[in-house]
KOLSEDO-665897 format. One line per 4 residues: number of its first residue (from 1); for each residue x, y, z of C-alpha. Coordinates in nm, 3 decimals. Layout:
# KOLSEDO-665897
NUM	X Y Z  ...
# end
This chain:
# KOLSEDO-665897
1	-8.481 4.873 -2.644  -8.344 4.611 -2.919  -7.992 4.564 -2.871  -7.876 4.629 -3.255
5	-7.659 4.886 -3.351  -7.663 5.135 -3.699  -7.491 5.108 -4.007  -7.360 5.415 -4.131
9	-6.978 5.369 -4.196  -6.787 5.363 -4.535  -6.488 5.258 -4.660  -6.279 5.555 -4.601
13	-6.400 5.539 -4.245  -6.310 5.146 -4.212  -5.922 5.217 -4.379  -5.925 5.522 -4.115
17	-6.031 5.264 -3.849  -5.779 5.005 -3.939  -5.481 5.245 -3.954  -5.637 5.434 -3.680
21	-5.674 5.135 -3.414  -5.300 5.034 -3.510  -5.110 5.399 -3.555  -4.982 5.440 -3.220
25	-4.785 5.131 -3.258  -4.544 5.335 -3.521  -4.508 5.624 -3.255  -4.376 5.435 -2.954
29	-4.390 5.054 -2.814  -4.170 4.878 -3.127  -3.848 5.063 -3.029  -3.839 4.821 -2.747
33	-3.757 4.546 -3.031  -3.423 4.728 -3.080  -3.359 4.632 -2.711  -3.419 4.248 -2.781
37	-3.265 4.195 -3.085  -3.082 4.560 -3.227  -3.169 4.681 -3.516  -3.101 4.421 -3.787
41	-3.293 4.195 -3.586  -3.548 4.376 -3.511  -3.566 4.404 -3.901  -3.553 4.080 -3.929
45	-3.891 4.047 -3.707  -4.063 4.282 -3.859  -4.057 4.127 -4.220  -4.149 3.823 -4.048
49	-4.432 3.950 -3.845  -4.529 4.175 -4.156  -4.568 3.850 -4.393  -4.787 3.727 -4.119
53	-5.053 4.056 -4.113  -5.093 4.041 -4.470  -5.160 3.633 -4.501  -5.358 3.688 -4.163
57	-5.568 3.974 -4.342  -5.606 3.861 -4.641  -5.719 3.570 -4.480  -5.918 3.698 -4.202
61	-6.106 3.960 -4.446  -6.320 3.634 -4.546  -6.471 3.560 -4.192  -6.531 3.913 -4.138
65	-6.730 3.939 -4.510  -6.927 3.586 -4.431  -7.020 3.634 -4.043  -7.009 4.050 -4.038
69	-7.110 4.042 -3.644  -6.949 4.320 -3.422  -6.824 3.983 -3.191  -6.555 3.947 -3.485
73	-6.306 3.644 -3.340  -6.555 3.568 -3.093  -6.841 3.467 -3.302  -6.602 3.350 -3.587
77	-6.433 3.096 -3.316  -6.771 3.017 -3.171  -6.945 2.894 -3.473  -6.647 2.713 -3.650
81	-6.589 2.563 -3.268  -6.861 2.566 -3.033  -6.912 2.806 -2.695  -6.600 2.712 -2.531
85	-6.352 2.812 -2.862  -6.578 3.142 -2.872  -6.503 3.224 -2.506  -6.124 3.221 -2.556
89	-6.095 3.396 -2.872  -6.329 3.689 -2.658  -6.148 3.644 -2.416  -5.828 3.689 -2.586
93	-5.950 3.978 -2.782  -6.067 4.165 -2.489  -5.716 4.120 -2.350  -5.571 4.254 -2.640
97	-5.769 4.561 -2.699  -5.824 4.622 -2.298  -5.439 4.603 -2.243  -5.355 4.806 -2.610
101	-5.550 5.102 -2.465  -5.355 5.191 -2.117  -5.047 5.171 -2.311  -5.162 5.386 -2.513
105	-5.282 5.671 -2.226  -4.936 5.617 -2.046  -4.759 5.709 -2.408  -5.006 6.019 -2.432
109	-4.881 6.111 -2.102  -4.569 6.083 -2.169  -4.610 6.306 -2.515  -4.691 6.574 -2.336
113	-4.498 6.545 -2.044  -4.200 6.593 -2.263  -4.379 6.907 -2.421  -4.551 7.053 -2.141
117	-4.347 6.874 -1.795  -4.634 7.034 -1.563  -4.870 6.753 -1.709  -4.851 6.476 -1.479
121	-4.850 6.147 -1.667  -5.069 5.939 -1.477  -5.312 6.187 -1.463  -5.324 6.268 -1.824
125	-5.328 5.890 -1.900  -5.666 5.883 -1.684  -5.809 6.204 -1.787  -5.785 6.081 -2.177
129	-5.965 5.759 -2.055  -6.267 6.008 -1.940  -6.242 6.215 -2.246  -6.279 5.989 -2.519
133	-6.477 5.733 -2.340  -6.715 6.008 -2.395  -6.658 6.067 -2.774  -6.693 5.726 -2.842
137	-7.048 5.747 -2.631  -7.171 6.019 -2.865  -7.254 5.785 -3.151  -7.044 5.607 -3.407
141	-7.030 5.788 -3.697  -6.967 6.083 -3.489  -6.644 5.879 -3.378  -6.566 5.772 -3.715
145	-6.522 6.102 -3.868  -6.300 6.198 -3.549  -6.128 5.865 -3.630  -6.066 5.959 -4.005
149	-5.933 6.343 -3.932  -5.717 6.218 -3.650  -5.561 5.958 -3.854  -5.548 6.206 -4.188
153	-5.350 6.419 -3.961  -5.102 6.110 -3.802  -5.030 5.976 -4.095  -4.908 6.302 -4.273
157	-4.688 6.292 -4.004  -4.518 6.004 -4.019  -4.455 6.073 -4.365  -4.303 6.442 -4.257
161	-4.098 6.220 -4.012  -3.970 6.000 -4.265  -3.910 6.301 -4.485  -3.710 6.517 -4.261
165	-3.502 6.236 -4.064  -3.417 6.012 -4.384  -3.144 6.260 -4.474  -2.925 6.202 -4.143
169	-2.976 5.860 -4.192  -2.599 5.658 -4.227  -2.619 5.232 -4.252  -2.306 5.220 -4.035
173	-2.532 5.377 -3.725  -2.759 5.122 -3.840  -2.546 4.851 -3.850  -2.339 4.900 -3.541
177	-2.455 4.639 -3.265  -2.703 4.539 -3.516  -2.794 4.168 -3.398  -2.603 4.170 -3.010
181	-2.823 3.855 -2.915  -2.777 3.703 -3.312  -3.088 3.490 -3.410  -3.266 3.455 -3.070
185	-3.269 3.840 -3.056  -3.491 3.784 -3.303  -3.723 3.605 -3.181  -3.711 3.798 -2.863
189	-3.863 4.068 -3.052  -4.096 3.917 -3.232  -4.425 4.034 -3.004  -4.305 4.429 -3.033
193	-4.267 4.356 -3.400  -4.614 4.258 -3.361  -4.731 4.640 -3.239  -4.633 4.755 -3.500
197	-4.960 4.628 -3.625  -5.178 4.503 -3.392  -5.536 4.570 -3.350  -5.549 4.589 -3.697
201	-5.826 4.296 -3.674  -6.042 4.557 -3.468  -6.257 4.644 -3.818  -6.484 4.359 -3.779
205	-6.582 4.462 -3.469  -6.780 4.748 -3.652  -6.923 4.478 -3.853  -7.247 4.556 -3.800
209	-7.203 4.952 -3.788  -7.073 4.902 -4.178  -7.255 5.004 -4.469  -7.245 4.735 -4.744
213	-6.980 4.538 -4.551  -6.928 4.271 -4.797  -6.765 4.574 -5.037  -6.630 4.800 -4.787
217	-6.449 4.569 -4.525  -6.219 4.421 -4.745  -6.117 4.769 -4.898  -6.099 4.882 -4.509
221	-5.854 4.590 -4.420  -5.609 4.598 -4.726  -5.592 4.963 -4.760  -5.481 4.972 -4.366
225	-5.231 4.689 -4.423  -5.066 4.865 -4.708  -5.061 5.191 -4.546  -4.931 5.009 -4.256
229	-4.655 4.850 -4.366  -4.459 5.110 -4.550  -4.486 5.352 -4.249  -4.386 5.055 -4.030
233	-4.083 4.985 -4.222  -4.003 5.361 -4.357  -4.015 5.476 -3.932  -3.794 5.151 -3.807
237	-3.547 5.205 -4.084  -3.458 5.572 -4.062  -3.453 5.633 -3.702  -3.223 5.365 -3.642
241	-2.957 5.524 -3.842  -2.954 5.884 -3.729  -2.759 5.824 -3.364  -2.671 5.504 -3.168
245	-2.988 5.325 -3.152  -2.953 5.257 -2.747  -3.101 5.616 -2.693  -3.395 5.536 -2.828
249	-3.450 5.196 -2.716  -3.656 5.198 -2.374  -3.879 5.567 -2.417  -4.176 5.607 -2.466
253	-4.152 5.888 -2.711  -3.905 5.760 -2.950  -4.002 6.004 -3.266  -3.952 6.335 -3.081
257	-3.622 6.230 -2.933  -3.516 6.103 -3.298  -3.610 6.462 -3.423  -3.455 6.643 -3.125
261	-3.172 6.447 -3.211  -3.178 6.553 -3.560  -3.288 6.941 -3.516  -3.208 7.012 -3.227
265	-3.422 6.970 -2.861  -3.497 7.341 -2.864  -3.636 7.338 -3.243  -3.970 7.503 -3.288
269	-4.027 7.183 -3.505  -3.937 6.953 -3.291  -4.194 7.078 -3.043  -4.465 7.114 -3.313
273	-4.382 6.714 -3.424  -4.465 6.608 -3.074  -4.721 6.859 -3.051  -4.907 6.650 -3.358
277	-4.730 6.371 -3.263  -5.007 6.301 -2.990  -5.243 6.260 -3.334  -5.124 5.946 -3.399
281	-5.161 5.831 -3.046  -5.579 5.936 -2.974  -5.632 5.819 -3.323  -5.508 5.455 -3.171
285	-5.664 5.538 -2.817  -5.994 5.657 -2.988  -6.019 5.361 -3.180  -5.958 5.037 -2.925
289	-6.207 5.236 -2.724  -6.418 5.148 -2.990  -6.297 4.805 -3.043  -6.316 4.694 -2.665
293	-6.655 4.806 -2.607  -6.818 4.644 -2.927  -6.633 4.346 -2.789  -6.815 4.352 -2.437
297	-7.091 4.417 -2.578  -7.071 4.113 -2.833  -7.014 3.900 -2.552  -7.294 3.990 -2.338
301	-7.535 3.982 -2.615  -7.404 3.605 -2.703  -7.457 3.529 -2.303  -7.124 3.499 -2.194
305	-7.116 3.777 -2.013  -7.344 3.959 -1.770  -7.637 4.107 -2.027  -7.609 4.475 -1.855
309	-7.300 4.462 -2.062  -7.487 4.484 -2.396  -7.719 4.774 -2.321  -7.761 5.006 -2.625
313	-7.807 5.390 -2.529  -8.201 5.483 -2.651  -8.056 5.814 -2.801  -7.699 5.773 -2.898
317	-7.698 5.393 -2.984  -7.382 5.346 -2.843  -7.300 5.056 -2.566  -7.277 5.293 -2.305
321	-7.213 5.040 -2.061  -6.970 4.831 -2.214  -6.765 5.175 -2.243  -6.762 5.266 -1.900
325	-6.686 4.937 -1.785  -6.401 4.859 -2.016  -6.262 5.243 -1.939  -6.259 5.160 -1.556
329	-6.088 4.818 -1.595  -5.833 5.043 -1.828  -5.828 5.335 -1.558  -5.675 5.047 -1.348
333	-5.405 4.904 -1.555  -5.280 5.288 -1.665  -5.184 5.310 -1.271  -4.957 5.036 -1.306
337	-4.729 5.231 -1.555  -4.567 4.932 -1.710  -4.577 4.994 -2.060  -4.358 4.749 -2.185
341	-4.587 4.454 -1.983  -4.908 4.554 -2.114  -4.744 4.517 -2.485  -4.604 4.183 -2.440
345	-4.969 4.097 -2.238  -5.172 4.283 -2.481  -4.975 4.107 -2.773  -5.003 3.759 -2.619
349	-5.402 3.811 -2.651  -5.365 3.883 -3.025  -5.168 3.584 -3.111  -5.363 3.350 -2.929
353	-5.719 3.526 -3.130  -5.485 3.477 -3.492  -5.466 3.138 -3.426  -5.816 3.055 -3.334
357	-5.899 3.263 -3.633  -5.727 3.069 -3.870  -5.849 2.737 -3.706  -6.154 2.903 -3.771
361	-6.139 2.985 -4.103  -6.021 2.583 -4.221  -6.301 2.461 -3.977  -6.578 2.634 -4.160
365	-6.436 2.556 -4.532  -6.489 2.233 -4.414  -6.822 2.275 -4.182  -7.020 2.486 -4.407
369	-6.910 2.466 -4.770  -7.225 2.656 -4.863  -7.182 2.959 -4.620  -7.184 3.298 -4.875
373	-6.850 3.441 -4.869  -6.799 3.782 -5.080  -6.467 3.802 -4.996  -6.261 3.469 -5.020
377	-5.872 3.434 -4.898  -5.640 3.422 -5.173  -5.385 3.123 -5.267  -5.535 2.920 -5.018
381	-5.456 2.744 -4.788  -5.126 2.893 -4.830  -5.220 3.196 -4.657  -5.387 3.119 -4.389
385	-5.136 2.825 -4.318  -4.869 3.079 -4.334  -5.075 3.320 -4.085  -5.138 3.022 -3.869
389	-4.740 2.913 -3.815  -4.628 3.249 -3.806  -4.853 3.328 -3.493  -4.780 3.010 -3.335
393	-4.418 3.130 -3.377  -4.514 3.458 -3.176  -4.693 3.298 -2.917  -4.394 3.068 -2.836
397	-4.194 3.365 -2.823  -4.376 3.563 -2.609  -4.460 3.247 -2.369  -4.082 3.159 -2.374
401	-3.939 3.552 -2.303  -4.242 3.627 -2.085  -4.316 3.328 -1.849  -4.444 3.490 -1.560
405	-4.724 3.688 -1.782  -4.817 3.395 -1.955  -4.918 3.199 -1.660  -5.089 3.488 -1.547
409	-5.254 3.533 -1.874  -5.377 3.128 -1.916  -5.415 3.118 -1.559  -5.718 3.377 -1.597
413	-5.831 3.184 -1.906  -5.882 2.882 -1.745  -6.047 2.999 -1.448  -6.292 3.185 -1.684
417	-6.293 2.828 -1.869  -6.357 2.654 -1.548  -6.629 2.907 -1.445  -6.805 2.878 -1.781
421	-6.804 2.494 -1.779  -6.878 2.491 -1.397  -7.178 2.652 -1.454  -7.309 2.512 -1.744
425	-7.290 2.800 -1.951  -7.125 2.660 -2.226  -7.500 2.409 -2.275  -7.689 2.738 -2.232
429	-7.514 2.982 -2.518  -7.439 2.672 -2.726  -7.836 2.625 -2.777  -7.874 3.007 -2.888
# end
């Protein structure tokens, strides 16, 4: 069985895939910002870490267009670099997206725990793992139209949110403790700044499932960013204005509690918001699952991991494998139930791929002058050198406020470096 995959996805289904991977991150994870910095810092970071998505996009939209491979980062890094670059962006993407997900389930637990407190979070967490492990096994367009009404449906919502919480709004809640750790709060808060719209980058790992990609993935990426960043903004704004923003600081289901706070706990529509609420958060689930296993799969195919991995399904042509062995390793983090850990480790991974990305991208200007790109990145080198700082700006923060999980994280990137090198891998895939 050739190990290719179909095209059949359009451009509505890419902007619902970019907004889809990243929606969860304006439902819960940011509000943890508030706690590093309060809430003028925390706005602060976010216009920072916003400027940086859309130079990074803008920018990153041309390797997708010019090397359209479901590897994405990986193959990007890899051919700008050589094997050993292309192992750490993978492996820095599969962080990212492997670490994104249990988040994710722990939040959907806790959604419905606060609707329904018989659900058990931990259990739900897993039992979401098993159910859309299997959607995403039933074939990809199947998952991208579940992707696009899922995110239809979340993204209304937000905008209801907005809509109904704006008028309680008052600056002085907003300004009251508003920067309690001044300028270092904001860099503190820099990497949940960055959930707000990470995973973004996941499009190009449907590359290769994308109809006339050189057209549709830039429409895909810049559609998501805009939608993005005004429900980014619009959310972080109004909720921290409606009550002291401390209450809302270290939950999990910041949105509900805003409403509650608003209407009233016992509000028919403040159960029906969470009720949809959880929308937003399998549209995000649904689509890292996605993400991850074209990712495995990527990898194996180049060699770098063990081929099993990049097994197409002769009926559904799905990477069946990849997907169950990405939703055990995320079975396994969701029992750790530290939410706020996977962020900051699931964060790290996405800095560290932005920055081999933009490497990338001034490598191959330079390496291959002649390579076709439909899509190229506007004003540069401006934007891509702005991208480039920006995320070197993260990953110091993050490394800085998160020591312990950044040894652990380069720690288990250099004995996968070691390994690689050890073995002479890195003469075997470098000859493919």
């Amino acid at each position: 069985m050739p190990n290719t995959l179909t095209r059949s996805l359009t451009s509505i289904h890419l902007w619902a895939i970019a907004v889809g991977l990243v929606i969860s991150g304006e439902y819960f994870g940011w509000n943890y910002g508030w706690g590093a910095a309060g809430t003028l810092g925390f706005l602060i970071a976010t216009l920072l870490v916003t400027l940086m998505y859309i130079a990074f996009i803008f920018s990153f939209t041309e390797l997708t267009t010019a090397i359209p491979h479901s590897g994405g980062p990986f193959e990007y890094s890899r051919r700008a670099m050589g094997p050993i670059a292309g192992l750490i962006a993978g492996y820095a993407t599969l962080i990212e997206f492997l670490f994104a997900t249990p988040a994710i389930a722990f939040a959907l637990g806790s959604y419905l725990h606060f609707l329904y407190p018989a659900f058990d979070v931990l259990y739900t967490a897993i039992g979401c793992y098993v159910v859309f492990s299997l959607i995403n096994f039933w074939g990809i367009n199947e998952s991208a139209v579940f992707t696009l009404v899922v995110t239809l449906l979340a993204v209304a919502e937000l905008l209801l949110f907005i809509g109904i919480v704006s008028p309680s709004f008052r600056m002085e809640l907003f300004l009251h403790d508003s920067m309690p750790h001044g300028y270092m709060g904001v860099f503190a808060a820099l990497p949940y700044a960055v959930w707000f719209y990470l995973a973004i980058e996941g499009v190009a790992m449907v590359a290769e499932e994308t109809k006339n990609p050189q057209r549709n993935i830039p429409f895909g990426y810049l559609s998501g960013i805009a939608t993005l960043a005004i429900l980014a903004i619009g959310i972080m704004m109004v909720s921290g204005g409606i009550t002291d923003w401390h209450r809302l600081e270290a939950i999990d289901y910041p949105l509900p509690e805003a409403i509650g706070i608003v209407m009233g706990k016992d509000s028919s529509l403040t159960k029906l918001f969470a009720g949809i609420g959880l929308f937003g958060l399998v549209a995000s689930f649904h689509s890292i699952i996605l993400g991850y296993s074209r990712q495995l799969f990527a990898l194996a195919r180049g060699g770098f991991l063990p081929q099993r991995l990049a097994t197409i399904h002769p009926r559904f042509h799905t990477p069946h494998v990849a997907l169950l062995v990405g939703g055990i390793i995320g079975i396994i983090a969701v029992c750790s139930g530290t939410t706020q850990q996977l962020i900051v480790l699931s964060a790290l991974g996405a800095v560290v791929m932005y920055v081999l990305s933009m490497v990338s991208l001034f490598v191959l200007r330079k390496k291959e002058p002649e390579l076709e790109r439909p899509f190229r990145a506007p004003f540069y080198p401006v934007f891509p050198v702005i991208a480039l700082v920006l995320s070197l700006v993260c990953l110091v923060a993050i490394v800085v406020y998160n020591f312990w999980l950044s040894v652990l994280f380069f720690g288990l990137m250099g004995v996968l470096v070691g390994v690689f090198v050890g073995m002479g891998m890195h003469k075997v895939v470098g000859q493919k």
